[in-house]
C-alpha positions in Angstrom: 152.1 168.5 93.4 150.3 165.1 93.4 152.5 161.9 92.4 149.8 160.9 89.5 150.3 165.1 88.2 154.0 164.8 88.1 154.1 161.9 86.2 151.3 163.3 83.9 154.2 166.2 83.5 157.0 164.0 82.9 155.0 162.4 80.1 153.5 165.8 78.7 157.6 166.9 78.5 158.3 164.1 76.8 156.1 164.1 74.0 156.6 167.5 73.6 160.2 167.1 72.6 158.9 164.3 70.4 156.7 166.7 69.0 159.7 169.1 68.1 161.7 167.0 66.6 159.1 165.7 64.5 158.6 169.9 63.0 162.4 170.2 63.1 163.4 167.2 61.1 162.0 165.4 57.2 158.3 164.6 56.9 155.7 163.9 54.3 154.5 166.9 52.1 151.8 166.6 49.3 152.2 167.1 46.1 150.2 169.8 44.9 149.9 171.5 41.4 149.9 175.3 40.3 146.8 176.2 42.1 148.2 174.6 45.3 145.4 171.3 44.9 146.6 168.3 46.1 147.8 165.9 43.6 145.6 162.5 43.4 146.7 159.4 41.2 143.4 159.4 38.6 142.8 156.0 39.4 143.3 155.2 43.1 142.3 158.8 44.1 144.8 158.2 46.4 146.7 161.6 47.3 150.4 161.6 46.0 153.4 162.3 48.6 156.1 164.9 47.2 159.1 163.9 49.0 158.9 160.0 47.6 162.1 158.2 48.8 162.4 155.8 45.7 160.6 155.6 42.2 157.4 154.9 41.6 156.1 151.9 39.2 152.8 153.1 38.1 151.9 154.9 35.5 149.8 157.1 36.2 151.5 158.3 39.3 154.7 158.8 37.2 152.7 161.1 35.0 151.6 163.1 37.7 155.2 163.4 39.4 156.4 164.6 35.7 153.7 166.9 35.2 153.9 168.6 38.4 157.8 168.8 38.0 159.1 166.5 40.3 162.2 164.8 39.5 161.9 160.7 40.4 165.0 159.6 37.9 167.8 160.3 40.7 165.3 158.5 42.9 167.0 154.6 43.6 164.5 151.8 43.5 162.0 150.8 45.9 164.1 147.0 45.8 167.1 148.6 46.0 166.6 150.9 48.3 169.0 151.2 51.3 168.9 152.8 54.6 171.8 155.4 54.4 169.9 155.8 50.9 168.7 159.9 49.8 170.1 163.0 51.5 170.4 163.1 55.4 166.6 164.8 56.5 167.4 164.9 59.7 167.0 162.6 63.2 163.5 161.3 62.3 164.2 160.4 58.7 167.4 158.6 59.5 166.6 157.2 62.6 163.1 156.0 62.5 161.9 156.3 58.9 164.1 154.9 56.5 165.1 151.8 58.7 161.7 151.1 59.3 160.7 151.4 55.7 163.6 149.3 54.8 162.6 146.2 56.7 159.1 146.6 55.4 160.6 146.7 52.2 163.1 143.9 52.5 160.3 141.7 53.9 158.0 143.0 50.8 160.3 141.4 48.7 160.4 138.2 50.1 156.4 138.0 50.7 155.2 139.4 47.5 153.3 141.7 49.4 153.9 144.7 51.2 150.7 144.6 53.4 151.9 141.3 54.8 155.4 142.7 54.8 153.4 145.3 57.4 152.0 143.1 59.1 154.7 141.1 60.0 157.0 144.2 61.2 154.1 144.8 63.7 153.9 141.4 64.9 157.8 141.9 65.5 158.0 145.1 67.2 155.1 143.9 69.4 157.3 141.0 70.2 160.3 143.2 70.7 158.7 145.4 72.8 156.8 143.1 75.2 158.6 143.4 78.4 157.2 146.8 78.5 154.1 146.7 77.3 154.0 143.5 80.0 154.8 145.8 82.3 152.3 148.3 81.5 149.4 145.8 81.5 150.4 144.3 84.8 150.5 148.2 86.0 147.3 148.6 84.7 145.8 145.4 86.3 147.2 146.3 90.1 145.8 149.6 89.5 142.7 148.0 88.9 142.7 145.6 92.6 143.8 149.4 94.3 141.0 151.6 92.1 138.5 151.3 95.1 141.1 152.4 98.1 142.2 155.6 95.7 138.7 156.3 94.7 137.9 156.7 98.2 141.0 158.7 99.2 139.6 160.9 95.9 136.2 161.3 97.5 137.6 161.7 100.6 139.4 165.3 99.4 136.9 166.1 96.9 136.5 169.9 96.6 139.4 170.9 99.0 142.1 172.7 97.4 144.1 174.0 100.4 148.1 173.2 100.8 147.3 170.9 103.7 144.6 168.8 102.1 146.5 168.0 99.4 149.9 167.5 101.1 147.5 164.7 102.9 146.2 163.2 99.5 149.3 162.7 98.3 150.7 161.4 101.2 147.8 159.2 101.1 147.7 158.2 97.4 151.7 157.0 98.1 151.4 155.0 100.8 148.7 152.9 98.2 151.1 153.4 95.3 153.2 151.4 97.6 151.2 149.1 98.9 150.6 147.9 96.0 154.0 148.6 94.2 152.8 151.2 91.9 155.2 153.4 89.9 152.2 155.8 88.0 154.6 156.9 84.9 155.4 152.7 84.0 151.8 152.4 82.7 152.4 155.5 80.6 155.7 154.2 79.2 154.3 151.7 76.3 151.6 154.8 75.8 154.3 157.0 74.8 156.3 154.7 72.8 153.4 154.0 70.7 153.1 157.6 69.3 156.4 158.2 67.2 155.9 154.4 65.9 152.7 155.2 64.8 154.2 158.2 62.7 157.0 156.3 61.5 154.5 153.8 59.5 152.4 156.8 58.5 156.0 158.0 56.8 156.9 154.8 55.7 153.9 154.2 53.8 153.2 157.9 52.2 157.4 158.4 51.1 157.3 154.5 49.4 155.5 153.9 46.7 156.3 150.2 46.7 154.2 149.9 49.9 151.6 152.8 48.7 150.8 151.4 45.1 150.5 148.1 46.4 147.1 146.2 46.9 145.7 143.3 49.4 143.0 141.4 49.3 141.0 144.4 47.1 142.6 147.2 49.5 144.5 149.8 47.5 147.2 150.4 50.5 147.7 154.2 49.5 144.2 155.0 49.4 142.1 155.8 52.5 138.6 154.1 53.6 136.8 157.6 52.8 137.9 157.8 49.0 137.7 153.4 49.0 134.0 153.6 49.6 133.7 155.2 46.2 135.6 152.6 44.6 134.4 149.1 43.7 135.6 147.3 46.0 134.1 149.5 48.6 132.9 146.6 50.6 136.6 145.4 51.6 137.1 149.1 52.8 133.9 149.0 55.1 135.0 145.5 56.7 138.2 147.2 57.2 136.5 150.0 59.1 134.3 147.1 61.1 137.3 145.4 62.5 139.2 148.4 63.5 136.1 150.2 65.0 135.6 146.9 67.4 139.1 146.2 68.3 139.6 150.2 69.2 137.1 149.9 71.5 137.8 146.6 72.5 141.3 147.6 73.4 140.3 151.0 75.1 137.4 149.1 77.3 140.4 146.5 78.4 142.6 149.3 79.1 140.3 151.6 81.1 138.5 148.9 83.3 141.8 148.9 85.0 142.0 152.0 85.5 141.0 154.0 88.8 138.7 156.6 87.4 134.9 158.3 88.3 131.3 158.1 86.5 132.2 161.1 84.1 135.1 159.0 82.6 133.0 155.9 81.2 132.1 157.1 78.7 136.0 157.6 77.4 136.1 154.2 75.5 133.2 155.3 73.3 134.4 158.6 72.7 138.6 157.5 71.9 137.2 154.8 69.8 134.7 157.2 67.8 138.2 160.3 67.9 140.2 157.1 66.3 137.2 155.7 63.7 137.0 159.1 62.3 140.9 159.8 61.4 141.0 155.8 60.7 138.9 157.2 57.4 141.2 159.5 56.4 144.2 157.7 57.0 145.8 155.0 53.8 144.6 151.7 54.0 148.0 150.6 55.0 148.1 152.2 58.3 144.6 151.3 59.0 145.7 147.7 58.4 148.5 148.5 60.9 146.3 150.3 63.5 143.8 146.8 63.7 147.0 144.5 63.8 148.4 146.7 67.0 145.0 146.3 68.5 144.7 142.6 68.0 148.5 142.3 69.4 147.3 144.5 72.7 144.1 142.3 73.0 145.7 139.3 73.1 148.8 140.6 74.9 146.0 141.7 77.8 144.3 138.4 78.0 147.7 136.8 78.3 148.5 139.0 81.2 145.1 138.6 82.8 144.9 134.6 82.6 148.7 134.6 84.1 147.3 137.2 87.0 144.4 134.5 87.8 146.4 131.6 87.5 149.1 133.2 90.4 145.9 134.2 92.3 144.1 130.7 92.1 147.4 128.9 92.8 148.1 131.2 95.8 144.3 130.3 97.6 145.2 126.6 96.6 148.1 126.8 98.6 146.5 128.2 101.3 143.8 125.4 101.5 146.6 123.2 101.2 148.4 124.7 104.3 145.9 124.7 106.6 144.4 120.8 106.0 147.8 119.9 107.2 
């Protein structure tokens, strides 16, 4: 087995488990009436989350929750809300959920708005998890300078599937990997990491009402671009949709340039971006918020890493001139 489809396997285990302990642990359920219909807040036509982790302060969703038999009065208050707070859900709830929602919360507080309470969290996890997402652009950029060398070790074994052409490929494809000081599963890492936080805001915002009743800048957090173009502020939920449809691709184009890959995968920027625009539509306006802020964060964090890898690259050929005048 080729190095690049073991590490594709280590990361397919991986998320796998992640998967499983996502269905085996607390997640958002709908609230649905009698006739099993999902339960939408008249106003916002945003759809209401069953398992709420504190009270709601709107009035119309607390109607709903009362008609449909759902008891919020044991619930604690969104400002008071703590992380050991509710009954244990399981790994997820405790571990990534709650704590999450609590800082978004806590900053909420202080901000007077949730969405910028969001927004800030991102900013800090990004920060917090630089070093490896550092690490995975920088992986991504030597993979770029080594794409032509394993293109043409690809070509060279193109449509031979016998033990001893492979056992050459691979033996090939290492002795690039370390040429160049490859390791195939570090630009996968960040990749992976990025899943379960992108679920954990999903939960935060769906199980809070503080952060899903809450508006910005004409956004109703809660509510998701498709049901926002109906509303009258429809405009602010189409700009939304602008800005995250160009930094998707943005970010995807960034990341695939530097990876080695054929004519047939080209066209994957175009089609991931266009896979992300449609679910952005369906997801709330708060985790679409999210989902732009991340891609601004990776685009910047890329052109960081790129400027540094010039400015090493310049400064090495200066040296050089600089040696051989004297």
């Amino acid at each position: 087995m080729s190095t690049q489809k073991k590490s594709k396997t280590k990361l397919f285990t991986l998320i796998l488990v992640i998967f499983i302990l996502f269905l085996t642990t607390g997640c958002t359920k709908t609230l649905v009436d009698s006739k099993k219909q999902a339960v939408k807040n008249p106003e916002t036509g945003q759809n209401l989350t069953e398992n709420i982790l504190c009270k709601p302060q709107d009035e119309k969703s607390i109607k709903q929750y009362k008609k449909n038999k759902v008891n919020i009065d044991k619930l604690p208050d969104c400002d008071s809300f703590k992380i050991n707070s509710g009954k244990y859900e399981g790994i997820w709830t405790s571990i990534f959920v709650k704590p999450l929602a609590f800082f978004i919360l806590q900053l909420g507080k202080n901000t007077g708005n949730y969405a910028i309470a969001l927004i800030l969290v991102t900013v800090i996890i990004r920060l917090l998890t630089y070093p490896l997402s550092k690490k995975a652009a920088q992986q991504s950029k030597v993979l770029q300078e080594a794409n032509p060398e394993l293109l043409r070790i690809q070509k060279k074994y193109a449509g031979k599937q016998d033990e001893a052409s492979l056992a050459k490929q691979n033996q090939e494809m290492m002795m690039i990997y370390k040429k160049y000081n490859i390791n195939p599963l570090a630009g996968c890492l960040f990749s992976f990491i990025q899943l379960p936080l992108f679920i954990a805001f999903y939960e935060a915002v769906q199980r809070f009402p503080a952060i899903f009743e809450d508006n910005f800048l004409g956004l109703q957090l809660g509510t998701t671009p498709w049901i926002g173009f109906s509303r009258p502020h429809f405009y602010i939920y189409i700009i939304l949709m602008v800005l995250i449809s160009l930094t998707t691709y943005y970010s995807f184009r960034m990341n695939m340039s530097n990876q080695p890959m054929d004519d047939s995968m080209k066209s994957m920027p175009i089609f991931m971006s266009i896979m992300i625009i449609v679910t952005a539509l369906f997801m709330p306006s708060a985790l679409c918020i999210y989902w732009f802020f991340n891609n601004l964060c990776t685009i910047i964090q890329n052109k960081i890493v790129n400027n540094s890898k010039k400015k090493k690259t310049s400064n090495k050929k200066g040296s050089k001139v600089k040696y051989g005048k004297a």
